[in-house]
MARLUMPA-161764 format. One line per 8 residues: their letters; for each residue x, y, z of N, C-alpha, C, O. Coordinates in pm, whole numbers, plus 50000, padded with zeros to 5 digits. Atoms other than C-alpha are relative to their C-alpha. Layout:
// residues N
A = X:Y:Z:X:Y:Z:X:Y:Z:X:Y:Z ~ ...
This chain:
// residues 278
XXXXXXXX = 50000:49995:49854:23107:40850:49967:50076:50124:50048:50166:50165:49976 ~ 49971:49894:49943:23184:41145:50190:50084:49956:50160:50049:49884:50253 ~ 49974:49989:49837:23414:41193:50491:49908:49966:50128:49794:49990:50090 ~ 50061:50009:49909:23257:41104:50850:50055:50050:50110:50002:50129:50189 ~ 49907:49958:49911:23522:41145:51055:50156:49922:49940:50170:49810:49891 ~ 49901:50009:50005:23891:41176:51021:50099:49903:50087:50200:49974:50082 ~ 49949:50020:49937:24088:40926:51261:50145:50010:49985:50192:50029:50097 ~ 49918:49949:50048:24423:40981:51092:50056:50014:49863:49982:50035:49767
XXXXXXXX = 50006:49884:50143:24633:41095:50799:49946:49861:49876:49937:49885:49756 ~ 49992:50115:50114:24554:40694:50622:49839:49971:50099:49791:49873:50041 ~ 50109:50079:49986:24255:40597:50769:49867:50104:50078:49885:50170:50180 ~ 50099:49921:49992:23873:40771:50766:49892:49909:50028:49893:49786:50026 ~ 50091:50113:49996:23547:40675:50835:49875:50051:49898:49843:50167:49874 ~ 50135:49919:50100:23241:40711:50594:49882:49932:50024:49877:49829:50092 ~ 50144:50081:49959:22848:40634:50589:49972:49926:49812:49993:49985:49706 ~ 50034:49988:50138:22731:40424:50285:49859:50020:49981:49775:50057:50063
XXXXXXXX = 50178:49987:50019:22398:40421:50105:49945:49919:50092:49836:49946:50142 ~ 50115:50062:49894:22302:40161:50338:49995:50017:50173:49958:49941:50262 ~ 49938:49955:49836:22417:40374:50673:50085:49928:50024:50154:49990:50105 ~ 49909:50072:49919:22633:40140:50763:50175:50105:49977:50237:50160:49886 ~ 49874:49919:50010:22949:40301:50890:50131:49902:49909:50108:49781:49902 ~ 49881:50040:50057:23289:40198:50697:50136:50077:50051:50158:50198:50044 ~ 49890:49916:50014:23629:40243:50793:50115:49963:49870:50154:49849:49842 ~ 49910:50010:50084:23873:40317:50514:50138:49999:50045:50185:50069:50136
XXXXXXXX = 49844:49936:50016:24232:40288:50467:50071:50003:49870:50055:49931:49771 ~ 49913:49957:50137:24468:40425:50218:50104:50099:50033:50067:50138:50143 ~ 49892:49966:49999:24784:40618:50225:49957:50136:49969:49940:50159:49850 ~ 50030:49875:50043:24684:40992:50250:49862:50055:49991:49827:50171:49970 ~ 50144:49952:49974:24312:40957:50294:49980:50099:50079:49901:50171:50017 ~ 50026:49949:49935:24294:41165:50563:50065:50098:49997:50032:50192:50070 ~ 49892:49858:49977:24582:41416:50499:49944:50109:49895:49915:50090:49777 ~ 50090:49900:50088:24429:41781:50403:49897:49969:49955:49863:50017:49847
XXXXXXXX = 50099:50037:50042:24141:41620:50389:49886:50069:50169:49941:50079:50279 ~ 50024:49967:49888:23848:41759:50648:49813:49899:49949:49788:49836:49846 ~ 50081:50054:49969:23503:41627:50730:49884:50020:49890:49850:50136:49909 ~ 50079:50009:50111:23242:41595:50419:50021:50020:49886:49934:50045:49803 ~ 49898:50005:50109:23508:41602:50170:49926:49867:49918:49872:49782:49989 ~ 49970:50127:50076:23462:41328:49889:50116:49902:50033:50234:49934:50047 ~ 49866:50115:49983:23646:40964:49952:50114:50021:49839:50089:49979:49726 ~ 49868:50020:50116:23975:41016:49706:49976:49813:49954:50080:49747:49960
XXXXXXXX = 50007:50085:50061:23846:40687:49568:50109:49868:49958:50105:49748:49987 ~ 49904:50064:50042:24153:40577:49400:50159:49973:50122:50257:49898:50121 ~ 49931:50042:49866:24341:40591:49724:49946:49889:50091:50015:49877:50193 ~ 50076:50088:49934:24127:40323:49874:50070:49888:49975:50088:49849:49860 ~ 49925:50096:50003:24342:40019:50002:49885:49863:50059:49856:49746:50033 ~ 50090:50150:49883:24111:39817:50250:49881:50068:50044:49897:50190:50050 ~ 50135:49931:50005:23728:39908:50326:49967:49857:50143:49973:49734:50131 ~ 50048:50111:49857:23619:39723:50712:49830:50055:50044:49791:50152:50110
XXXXXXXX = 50135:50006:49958:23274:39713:50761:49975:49874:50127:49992:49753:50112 ~ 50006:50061:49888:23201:39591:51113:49899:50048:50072:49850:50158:50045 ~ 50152:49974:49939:22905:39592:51345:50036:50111:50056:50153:50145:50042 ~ 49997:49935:49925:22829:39874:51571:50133:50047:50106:50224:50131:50103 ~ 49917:50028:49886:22990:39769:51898:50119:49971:49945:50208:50047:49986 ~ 49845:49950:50012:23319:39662:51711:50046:50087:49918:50164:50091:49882 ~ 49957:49873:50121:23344:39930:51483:50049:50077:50101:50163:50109:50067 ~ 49988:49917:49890:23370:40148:51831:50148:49953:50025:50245:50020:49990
XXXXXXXX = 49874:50048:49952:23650:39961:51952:50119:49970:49917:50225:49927:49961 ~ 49942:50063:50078:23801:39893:51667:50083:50136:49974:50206:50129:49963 ~ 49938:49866:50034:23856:40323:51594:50090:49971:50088:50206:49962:50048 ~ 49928:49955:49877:23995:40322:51913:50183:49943:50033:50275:50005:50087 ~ 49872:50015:50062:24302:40079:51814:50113:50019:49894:50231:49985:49896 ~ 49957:49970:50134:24371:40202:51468:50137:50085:49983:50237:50079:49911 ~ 49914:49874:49991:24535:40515:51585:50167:49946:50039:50268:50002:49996 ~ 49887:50056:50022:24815:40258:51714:50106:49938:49926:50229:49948:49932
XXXXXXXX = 49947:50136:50071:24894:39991:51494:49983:50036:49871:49874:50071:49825 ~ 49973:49910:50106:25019:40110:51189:49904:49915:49872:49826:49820:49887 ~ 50120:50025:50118:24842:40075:50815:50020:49817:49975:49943:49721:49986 ~ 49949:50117:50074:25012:39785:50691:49971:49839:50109:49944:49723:50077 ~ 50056:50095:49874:24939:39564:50996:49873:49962:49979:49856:49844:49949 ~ 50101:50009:50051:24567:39628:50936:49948:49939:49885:49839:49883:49874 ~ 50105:50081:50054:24572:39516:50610:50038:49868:49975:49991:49793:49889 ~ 49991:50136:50013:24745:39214:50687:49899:49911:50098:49875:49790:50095
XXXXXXXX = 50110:50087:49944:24479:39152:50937:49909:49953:49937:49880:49833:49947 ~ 50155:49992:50099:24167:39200:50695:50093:49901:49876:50050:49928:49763 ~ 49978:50057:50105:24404:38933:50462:49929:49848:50050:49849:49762:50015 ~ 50003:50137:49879:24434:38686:50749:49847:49950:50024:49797:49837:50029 ~ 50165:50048:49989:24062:38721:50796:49919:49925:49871:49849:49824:49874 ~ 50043:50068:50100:23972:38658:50463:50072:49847:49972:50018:49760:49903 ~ 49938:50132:50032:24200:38362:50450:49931:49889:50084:49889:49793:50019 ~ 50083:50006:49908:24032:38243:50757:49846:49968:49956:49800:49869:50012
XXXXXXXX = 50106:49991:50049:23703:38275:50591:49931:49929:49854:49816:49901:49822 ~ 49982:50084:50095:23812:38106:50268:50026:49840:50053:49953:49745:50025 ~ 50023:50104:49983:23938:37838:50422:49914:49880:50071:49908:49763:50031 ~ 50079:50043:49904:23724:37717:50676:49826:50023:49949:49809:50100:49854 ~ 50143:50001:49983:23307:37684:50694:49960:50087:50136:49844:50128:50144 ~ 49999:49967:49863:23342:37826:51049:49932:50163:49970:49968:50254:49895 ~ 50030:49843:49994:23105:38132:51142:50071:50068:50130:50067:50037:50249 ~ 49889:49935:49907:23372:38398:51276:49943:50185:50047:49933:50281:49971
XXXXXXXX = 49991:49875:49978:23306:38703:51448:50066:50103:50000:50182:50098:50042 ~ 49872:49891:50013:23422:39090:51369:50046:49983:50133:50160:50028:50121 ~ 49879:49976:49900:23579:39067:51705:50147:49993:49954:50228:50081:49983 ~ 49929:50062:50014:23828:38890:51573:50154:50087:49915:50273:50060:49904 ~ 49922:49844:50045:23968:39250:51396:50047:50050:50096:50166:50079:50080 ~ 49961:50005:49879:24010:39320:51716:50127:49960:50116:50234:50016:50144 ~ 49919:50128:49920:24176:39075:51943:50103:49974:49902:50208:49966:49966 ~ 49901:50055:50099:24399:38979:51635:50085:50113:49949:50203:50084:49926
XXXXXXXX = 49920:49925:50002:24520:39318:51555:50091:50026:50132:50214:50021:50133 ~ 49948:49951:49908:24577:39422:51891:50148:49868:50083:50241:49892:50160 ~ 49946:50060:49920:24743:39126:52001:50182:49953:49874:50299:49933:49908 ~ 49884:50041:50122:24994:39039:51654:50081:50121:50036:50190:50097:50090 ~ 49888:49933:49975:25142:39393:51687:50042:50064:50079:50112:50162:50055 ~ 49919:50022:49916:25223:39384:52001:50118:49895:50031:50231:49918:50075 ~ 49896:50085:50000:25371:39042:51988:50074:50032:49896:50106:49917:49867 ~ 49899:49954:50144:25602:39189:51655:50035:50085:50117:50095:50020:50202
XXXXXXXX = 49946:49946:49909:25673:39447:51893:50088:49872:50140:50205:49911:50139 ~ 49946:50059:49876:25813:39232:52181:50114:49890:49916:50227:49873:49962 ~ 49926:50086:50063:25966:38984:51941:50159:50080:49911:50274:50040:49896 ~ 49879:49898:49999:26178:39283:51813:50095:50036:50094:50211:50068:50068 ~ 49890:49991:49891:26313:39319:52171:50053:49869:50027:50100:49847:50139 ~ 49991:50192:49948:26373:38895:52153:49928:49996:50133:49984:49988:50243 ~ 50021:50051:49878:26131:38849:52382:49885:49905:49966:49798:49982:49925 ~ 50023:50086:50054:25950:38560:52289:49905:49935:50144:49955:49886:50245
XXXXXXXX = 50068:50033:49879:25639:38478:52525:49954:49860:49983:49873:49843:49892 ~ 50009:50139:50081:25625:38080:52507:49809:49985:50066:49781:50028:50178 ~ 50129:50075:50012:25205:37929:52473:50015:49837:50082:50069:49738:50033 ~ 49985:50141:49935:25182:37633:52733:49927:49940:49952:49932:49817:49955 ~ 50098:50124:50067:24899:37528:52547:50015:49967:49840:49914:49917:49793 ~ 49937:50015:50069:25072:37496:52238:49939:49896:49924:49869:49897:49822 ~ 50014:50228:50055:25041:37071:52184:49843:49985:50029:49795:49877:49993 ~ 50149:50041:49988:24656:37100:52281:49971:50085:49897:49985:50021:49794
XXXXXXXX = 49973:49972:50080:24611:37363:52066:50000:49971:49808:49930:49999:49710 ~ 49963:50104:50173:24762:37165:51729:49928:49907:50045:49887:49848:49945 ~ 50062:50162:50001:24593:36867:51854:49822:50028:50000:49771:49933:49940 ~ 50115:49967:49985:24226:36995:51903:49929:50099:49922:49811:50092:49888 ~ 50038:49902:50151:24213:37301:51646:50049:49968:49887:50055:50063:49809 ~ 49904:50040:50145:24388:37151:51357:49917:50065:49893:50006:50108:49818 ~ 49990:49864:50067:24212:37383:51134:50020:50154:49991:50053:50232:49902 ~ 49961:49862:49996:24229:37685:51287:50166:50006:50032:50233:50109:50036
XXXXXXXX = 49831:49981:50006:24606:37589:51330:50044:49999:49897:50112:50098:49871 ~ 49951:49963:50141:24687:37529:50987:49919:50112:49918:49963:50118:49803 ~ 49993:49894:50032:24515:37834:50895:50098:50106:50089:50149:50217:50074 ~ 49858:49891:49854:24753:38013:51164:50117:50002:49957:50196:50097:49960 ~ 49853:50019:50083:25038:37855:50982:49997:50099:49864:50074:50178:49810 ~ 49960:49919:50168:24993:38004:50665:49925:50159:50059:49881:50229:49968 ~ 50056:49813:49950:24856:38376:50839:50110:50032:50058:50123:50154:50071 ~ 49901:49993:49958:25187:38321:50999:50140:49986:49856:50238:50054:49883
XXXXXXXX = 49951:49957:50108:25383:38298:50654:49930:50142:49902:49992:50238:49856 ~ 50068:49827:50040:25151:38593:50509:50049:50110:50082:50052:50218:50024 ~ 49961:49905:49947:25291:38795:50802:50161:50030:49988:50213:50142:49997 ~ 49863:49984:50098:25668:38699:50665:49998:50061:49921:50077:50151:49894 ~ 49915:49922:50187:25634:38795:50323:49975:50084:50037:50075:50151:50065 ~ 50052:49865:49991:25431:39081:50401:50024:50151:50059:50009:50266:50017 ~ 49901:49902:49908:25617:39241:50720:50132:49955:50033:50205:50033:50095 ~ 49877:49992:50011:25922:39072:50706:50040:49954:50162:50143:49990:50220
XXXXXXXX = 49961:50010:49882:25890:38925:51047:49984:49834:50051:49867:49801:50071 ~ 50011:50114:49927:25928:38577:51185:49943:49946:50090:50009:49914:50189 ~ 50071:50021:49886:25636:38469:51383:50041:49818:50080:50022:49729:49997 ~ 49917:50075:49969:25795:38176:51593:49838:49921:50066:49729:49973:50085 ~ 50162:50082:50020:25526:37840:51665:49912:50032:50119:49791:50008:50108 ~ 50107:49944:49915:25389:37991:52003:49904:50095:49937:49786:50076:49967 ~ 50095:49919:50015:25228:38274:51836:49910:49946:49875:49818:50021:49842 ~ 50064:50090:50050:25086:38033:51602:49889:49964:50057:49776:49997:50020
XXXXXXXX = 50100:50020:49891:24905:37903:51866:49895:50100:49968:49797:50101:49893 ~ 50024:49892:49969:24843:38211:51962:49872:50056:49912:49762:50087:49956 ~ 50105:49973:50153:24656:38299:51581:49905:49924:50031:49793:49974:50046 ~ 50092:50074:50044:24496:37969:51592:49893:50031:50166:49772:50030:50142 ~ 50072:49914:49889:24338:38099:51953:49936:50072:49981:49820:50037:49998 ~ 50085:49880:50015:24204:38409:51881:49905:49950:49875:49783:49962:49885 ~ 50128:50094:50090:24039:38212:51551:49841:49932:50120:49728:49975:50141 ~ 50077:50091:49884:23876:37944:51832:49885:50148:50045:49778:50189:50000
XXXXXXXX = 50086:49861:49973:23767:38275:52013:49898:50070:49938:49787:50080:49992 ~ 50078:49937:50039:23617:38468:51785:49878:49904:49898:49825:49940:49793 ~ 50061:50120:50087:23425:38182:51636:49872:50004:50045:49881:50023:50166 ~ 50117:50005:49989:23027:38171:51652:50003:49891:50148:50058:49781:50151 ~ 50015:50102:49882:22952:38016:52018:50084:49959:50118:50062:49908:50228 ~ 49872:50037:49921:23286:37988:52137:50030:50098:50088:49982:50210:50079 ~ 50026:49928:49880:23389:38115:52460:50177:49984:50059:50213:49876:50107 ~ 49895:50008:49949:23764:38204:52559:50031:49933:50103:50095:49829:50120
XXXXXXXX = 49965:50094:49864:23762:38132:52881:49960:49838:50006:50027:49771:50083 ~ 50013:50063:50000:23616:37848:52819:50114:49871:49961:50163:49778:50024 ~ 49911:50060:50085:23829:37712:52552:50153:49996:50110:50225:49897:50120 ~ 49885:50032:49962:24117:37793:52766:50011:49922:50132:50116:49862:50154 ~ 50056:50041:49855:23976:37671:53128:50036:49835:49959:50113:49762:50022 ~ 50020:50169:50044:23929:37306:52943:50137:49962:49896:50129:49844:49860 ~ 49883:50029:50055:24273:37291:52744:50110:49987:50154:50208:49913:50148 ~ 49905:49980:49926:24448:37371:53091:49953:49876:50100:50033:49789:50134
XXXXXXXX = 50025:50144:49954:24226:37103:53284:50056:49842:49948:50089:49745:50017 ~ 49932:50116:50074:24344:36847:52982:50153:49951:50124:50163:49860:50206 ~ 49916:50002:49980:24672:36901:53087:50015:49952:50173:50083:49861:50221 ~ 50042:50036:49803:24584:36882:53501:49994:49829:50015:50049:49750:50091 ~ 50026:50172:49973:24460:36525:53433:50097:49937:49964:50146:49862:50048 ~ 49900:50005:50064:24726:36464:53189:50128:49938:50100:50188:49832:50089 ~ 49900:50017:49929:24970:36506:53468:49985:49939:50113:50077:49872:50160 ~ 50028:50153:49941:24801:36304:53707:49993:49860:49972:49986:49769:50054
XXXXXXXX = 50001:50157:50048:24796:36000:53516:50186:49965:49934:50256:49864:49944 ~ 49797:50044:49967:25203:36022:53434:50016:50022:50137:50051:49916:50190 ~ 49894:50053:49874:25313:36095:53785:49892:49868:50089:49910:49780:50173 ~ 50107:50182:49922:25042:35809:53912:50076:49896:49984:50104:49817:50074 ~ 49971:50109:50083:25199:35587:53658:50162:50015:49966:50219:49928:49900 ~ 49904:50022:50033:25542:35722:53651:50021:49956:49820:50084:49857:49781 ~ 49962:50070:50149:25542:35692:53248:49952:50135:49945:49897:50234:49995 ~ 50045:49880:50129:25495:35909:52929:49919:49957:49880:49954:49847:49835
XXXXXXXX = 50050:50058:50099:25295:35848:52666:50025:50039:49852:50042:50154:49811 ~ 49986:49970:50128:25334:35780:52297:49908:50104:49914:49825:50055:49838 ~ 50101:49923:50058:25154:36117:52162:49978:49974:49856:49878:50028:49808 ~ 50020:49965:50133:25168:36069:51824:49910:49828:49948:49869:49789:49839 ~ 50104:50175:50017:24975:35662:51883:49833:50039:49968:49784:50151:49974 ~ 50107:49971:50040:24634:35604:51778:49890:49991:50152:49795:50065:50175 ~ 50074:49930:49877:24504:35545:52142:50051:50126:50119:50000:50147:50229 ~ 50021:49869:49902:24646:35870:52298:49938:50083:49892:49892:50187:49939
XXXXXXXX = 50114:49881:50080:24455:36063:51992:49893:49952:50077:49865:50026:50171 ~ 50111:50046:49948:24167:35863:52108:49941:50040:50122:49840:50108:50141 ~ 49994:49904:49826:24216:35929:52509:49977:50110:49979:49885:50158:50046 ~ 50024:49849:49977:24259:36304:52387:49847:50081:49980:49792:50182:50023 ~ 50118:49937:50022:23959:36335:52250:49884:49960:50098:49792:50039:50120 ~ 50056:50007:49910:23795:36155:52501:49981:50113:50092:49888:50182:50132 ~ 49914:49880:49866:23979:36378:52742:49911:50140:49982:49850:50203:50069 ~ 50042:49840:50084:23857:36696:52541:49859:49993:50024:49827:50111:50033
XXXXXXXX = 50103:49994:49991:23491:36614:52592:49947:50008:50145:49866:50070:50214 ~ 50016:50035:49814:23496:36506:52930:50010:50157:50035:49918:50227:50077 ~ 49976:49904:49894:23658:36798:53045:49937:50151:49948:49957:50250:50018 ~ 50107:49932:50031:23415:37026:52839:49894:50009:50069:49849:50120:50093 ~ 50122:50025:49884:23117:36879:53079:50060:50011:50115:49967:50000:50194 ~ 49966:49978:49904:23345:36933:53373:49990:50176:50007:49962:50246:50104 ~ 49966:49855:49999:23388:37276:53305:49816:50087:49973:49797:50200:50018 ~ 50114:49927:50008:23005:37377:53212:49911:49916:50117:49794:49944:50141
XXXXXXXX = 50081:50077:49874:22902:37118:53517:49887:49902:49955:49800:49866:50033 ~ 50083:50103:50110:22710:36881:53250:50100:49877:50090:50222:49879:50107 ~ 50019:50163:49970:22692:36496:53416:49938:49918:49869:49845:49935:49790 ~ 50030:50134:50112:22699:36187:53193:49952:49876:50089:50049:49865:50163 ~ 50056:50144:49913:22542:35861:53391:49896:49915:49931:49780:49941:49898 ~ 50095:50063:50112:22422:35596:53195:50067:49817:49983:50075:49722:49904 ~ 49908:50172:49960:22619:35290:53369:49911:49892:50045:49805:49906:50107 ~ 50060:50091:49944:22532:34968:53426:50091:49960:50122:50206:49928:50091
XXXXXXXX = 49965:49970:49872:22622:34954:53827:50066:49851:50014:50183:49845:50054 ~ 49869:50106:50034:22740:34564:53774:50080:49993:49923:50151:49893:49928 ~ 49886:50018:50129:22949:34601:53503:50128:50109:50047:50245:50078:50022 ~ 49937:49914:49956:23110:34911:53657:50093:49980:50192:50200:50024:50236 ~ 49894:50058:49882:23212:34755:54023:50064:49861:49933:50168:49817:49983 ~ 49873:50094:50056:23350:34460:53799:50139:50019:49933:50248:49962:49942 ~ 49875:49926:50084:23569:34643:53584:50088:50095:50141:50210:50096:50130 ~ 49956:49933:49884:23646:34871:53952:50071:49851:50063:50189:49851:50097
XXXXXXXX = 49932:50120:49923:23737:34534:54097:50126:49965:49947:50222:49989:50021 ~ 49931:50048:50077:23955:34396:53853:50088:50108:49927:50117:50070:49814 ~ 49932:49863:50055:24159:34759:53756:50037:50070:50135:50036:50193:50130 ~ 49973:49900:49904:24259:34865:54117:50081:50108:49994:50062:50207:50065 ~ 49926:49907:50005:24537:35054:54002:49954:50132:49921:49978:50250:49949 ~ 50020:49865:50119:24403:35273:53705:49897:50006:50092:49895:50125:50121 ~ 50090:49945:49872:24130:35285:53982:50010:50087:50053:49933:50180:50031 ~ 49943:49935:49900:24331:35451:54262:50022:50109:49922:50005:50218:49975
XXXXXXXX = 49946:49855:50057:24455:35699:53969:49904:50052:49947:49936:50158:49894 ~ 50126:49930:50022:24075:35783:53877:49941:50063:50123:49866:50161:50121 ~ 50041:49956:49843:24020:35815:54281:50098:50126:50009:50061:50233:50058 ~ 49947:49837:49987:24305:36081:54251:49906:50112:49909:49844:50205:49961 ~ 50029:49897:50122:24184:36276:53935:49894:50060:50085:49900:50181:50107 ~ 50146:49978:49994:23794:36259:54099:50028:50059:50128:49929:50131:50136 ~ 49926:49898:49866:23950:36438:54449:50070:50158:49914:50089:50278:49930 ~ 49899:49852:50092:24126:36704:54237:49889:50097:49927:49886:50219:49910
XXXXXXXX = 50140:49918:50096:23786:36777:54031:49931:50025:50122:49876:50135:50133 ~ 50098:49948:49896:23613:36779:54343:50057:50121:50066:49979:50210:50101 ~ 49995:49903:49942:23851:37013:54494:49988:50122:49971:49968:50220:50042 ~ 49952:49888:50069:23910:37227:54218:49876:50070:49909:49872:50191:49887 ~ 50091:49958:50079:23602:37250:54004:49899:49932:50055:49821:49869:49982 ~ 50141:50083:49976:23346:37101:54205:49911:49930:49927:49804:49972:49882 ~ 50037:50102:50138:23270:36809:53982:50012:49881:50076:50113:49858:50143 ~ 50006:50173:49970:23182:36441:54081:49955:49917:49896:49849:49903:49834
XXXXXXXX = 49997:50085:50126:23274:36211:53851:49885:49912:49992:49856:49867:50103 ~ 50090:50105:49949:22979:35972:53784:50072:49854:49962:50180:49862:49904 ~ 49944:50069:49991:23049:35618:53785:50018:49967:49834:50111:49893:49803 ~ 49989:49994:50165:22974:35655:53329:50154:50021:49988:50225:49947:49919 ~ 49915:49890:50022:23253:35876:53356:50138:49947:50057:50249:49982:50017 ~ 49891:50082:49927:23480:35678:53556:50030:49898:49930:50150:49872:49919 ~ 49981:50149:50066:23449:35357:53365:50037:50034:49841:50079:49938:49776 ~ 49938:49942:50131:23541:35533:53030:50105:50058:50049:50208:50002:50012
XXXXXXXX = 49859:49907:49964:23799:35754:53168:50129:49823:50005:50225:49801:49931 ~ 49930:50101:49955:23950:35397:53321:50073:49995:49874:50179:50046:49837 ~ 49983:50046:50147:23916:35236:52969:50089:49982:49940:50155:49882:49912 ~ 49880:49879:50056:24135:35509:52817:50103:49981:50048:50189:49955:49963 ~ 49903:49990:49882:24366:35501:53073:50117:49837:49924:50223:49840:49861 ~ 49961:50103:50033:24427:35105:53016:50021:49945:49885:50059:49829:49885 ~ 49952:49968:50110:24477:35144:52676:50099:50028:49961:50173:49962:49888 ~ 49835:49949:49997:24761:35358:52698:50059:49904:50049:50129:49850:49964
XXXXXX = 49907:50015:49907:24919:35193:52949:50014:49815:49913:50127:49783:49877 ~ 50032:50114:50108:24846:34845:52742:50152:50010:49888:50252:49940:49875 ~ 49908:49978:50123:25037:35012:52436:50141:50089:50074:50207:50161:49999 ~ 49919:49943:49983:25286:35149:52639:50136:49911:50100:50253:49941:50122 ~ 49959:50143:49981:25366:34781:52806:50059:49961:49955:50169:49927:49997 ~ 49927:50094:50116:25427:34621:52459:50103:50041:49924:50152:49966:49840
C-alpha cells in the first residue's frame, strides 16, 4: 500500500486493492514520509476502515485526539462487537472518540459531568452497560485514567446510539419521559419505590414500552370498555394519578392515553403500591 494522504506525523491514509480508503496509525508513519511513498508496514499499529461519510469526519477528529486514545477506541469497538450480537455502526468511532477524550480531559480538571439518566440506563441497556464497564477498565489499564460510573453511562449511550435502528434522540426523549411519569406517581402517592423488587422491574419495562409509543405517537386500544370503567370505578385513586400523568402527556407530547393504556398503566401502578403496603 502507498501513501494517500498525510494527516499527521502517526496517522496516514491509503487506498487498498479494493479502493476502499484506510486510515492507518503507527508511531512515525507519517514523519518524512510524503504522498505515494510505500506504507512502512512494520510500523502499522491499528488499520480503520470506515464507510465514506464517516471516514470524512472521522479525518477531521484525528488531528485532535491523540494516537493512543484511538486505539483504545478501535479496542472498545471490537470488544463491543465480541461481546454482543448487536449490529453497530462506524459512527460509533466517532461519537466515542470525540466524546471519551474530552471527558479525560475535563476529568483532569475534576470536573465530573454527572448522567441523570444513569439508573435507566443500567436498567434498560444492561448489555451495552456491562460492556461499558469493562471499556471503562480497558481505559484504566491502558491510559491510566479513572472513568467514574456517569461516563459509563455515558459509553453504554453512545453503544445504544450507534446501534442499527436506534435513534439518540429518541433513546434519550423516552428515558427522560420514564422518569417524568416516574415522578408523578411518587409525589401523587407521596412514597418511593422498592427498585431493586420484581414488580418495579416489571412496571419499568412496562413503563419503557409505553413511553416508546408515546414518543413515536403509536396508540394501543384493544380494551374491553366494561371491564375498564370497572376497574376505573373501583381504583379512584391510582385513577386520579393516571388523570394527572394523561394531562401532562397531553400537554407535553400530545398523546391521549387510550383507555388499553390506562388500565395497564393502573395495574402497574397497584402493584407497587400493593408491595409497598406489606
Amino acid at each position: 500500500m502507498r501513501i494517500e494522504r498525510i494527516l499527521n506525523n502517526n496517522i496516514v491514509s491509503a487506498i487498498d486493492e479494493d479502493a476502499q480508503e484506510l486510515l492507518i496509525l503507527g508511531k512515525g508513519l507519517g514523519f518524512n514520509s510524503k504522498v505515494g511513498d510505500p506504507i512502512n508496514e512494520s510500523k502499522i499499529e491499528k488499520v480503520f476502515e470506515l464507510k465514506d461519510d464517516t471516514m470524512d469526519k472521522f479525518k477531521m477528529i484525528v488531528n485532535e485526539i491523540p494516537i493512543q486514545f484511538l486505539e483504545v477506541i478501535d479496542d472498545i469497538v471490537k470488544l463491543f462487537k465480541m461481546k454482543t450480537t448487536k449490529d453497530i455502526s462506524d459512527v460509533i468511532y466517532i461519537s466515542l472518540s470525540d466524546h471519551l477524550y474530552f471527558a479525560t480531559q475535563r476529568l483532569q480538571e475534576n470536573v465530573v459531568i454527572e448522567n441523570p439518566l444513569s439508573w435507566e440506563v443500567k436498567r434498560f441497556y444492561q448489555e451495552e452497560y456491562a460492556v461499558a464497564k469493562e471499556a471503562a477498565k480497558m481505559v484504566e489499564s491502558k491510559l491510566e485514567i479513572e472513568l467514574p460510573d456517569a461516563e459509563i453511562s455515558n459509553i453504554a449511550l453512545h453503544f445504544v446510539n450507534a446501534e442499527v435502528d436506534s435513534d439518540m434522540n429518541d433513546v434519550t426523549h423516552i428515558m427522560q419521559l420514564i422518569q417524568e411519569i416516574i415522578s408523578i406517581i411518587k409525589y401523587h402517592f407521596n412514597i418511593e419505590f422498592d427498585e431493586e423488587s420484581t414488580n418495579y422491574y416489571r412496571f419499568m419495562t412496562h413503563l419503557k414500552f409505553f413511553c416508546q409509543r408515546v414518543i413515536i405517537g403509536e396508540t394501543i386500544d384493544e380494551m374491553d370498555e366494561f371491564l375498564y370503567q370497572t376497574v376505573k370505578k373501583s381504583r379512584g385513586a391510582i385513577f386520579e394519578c393516571i388523570d394527572k400523568i394523561g394531562v401532562f402527556l397531553e400537554k407535553n407530547y400530545q398523546f391521549t392515553m387510550s383507555h388499553s393504556e390506562q388500565f395497564y398503566l393502573a395495574l402497574h401502578i397497584e402493584r407497587l403500591l400493593k408491595r409497598k403496603n406489606n
